[in-house]
N, C-alpha and C positions, 0 to 999 in steps of 0.2 A: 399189112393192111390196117393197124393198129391205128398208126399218122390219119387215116383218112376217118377213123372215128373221133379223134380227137377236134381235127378239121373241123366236122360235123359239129361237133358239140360247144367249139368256138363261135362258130357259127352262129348256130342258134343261141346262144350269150347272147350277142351282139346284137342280134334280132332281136331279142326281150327288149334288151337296154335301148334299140333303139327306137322301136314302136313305145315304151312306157317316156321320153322322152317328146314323141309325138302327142303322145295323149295328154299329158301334164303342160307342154307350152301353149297350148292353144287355152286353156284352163288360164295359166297365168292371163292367157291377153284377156280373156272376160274380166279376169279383176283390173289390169293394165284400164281398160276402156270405161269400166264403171269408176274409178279411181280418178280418171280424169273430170266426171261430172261433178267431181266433190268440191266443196267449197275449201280456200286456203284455212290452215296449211295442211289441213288431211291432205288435199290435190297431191302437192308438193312430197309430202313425207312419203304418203305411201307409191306414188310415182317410181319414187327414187329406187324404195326398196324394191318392188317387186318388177322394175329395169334390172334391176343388178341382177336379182332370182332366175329372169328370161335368160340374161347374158350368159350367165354360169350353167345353166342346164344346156342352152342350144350349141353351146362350142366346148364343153368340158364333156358332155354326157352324150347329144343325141346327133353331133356332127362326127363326132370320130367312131362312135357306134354305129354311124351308117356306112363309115370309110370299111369300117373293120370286117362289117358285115360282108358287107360287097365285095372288101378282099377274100374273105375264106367263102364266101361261092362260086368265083371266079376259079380262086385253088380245086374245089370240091367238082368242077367241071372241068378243067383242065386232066382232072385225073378219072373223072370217068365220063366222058364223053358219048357215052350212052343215052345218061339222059336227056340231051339234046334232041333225040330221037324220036322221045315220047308227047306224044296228043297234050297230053295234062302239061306237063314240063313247059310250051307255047305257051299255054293258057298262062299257068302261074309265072311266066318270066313278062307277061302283058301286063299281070299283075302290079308286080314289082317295077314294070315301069312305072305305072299311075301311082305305085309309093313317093316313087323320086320327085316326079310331078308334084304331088301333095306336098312332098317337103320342102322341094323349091318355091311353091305358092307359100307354104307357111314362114318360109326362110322370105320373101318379100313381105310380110306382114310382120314378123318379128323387127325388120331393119325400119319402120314407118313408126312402129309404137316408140323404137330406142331412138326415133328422131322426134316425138311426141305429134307424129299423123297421127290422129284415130280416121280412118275413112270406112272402117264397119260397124254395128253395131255392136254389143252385146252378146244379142240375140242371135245373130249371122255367126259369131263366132262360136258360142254354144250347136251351132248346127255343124259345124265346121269343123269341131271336135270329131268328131262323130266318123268322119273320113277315113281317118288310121282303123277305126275299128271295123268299117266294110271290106277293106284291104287284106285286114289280119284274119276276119273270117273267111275270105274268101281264097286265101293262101293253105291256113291250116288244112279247110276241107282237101282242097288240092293237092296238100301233100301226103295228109293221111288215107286220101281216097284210091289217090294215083288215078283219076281219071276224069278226063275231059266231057265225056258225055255225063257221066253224073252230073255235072256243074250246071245242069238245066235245072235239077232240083235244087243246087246250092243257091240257084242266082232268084229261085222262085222266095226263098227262105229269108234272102238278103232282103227282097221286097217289104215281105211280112215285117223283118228285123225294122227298116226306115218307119214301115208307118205305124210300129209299134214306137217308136222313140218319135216320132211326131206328136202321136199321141201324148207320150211322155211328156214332150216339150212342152207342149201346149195345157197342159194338167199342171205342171209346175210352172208355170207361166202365170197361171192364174193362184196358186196358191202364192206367188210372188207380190201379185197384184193387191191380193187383199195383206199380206203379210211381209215389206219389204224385208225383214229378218230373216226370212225362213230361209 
């Protein structure tokens, strides 16, 4: 039974690596997208650089850490097929669909900036950050709760979480406004 903690524990590797992967390339395209507004040769220089930054994080870091991930819970179910079973287990495998979703969305925004499309804002993408983290809390609760009916209070908290970083957004929005450095 040893194998299947180790399993576990690959696992969850892969899952850091590849949620902080998530959070970090959508960061890059905020600069990707502001970088574009710049006048030559900033445009150009930092273009270049922080293309190459996206490439290297999203197929060295957060595409094989989703491969990887997804292999060791496919193993970690295969060998106990119990938790198939459970209430919570549903919820959080819904979960992890809307992960793949989000990465696949993110995964067509990264192939548009490294063709140099911008078609969202800044701002859209600063909210769009934010995605992987409704995911990741909505996962953790999940698995450290083990249960589906709590998740009425986890999804009440998730609310609170949005419009607390709307707030945010819109606070750093405006100190943006008055202070383009900050």
């Amino acid at each position: 039974m040893d194998y299947y903690n180790y399993l576990k524990s690959f696992h969850l590797i892969f899952v850091i690596t590849w949620f902080a992967g998530l959070f970090y390339i959508p960061r890059l395209f905020v600069y990707q997208i502001e970088a574009s507004e710049k006048p030559s040769p900033e445009k150009e220089i930092l273009g270049k650089q922080l293309k190459l930054m996206a490439k290297r994080l999203w197929y060295i870091i957060t595409w094989p850490s989703a491969i990887l991930a997804t292999l060791f819970a496919i193993l970690l179910l295969v060998l106990s097929p119990v938790w198939l079973q459970q209430s919570w287990m549903h919820v959080k495998l819904l979960f992890v669909l809307l992960l793949f979703l989000y990465h696949y969305k993110t995964h067509r925004y990264f192939i548009q900036l490294q063709n140099d499309e911008v078609k969202v804002t800044s701002s859209y993408m600063r909210i769009w950050n934010e995605g992987a983290t409704f995911i990741l809390f909505a996962v953790v609760f999940l698995v450290i709760l083990k249960s589906a009916l709590n998740w009425i209070f986890g999804v009440i908290g998730l609310f609170v979480l949005a419009f607390l970083l709307m707030l945010g957004f819109k606070f750093y929005k405006n100190i943006r406004s008055k202070n383009p450095d900050a």
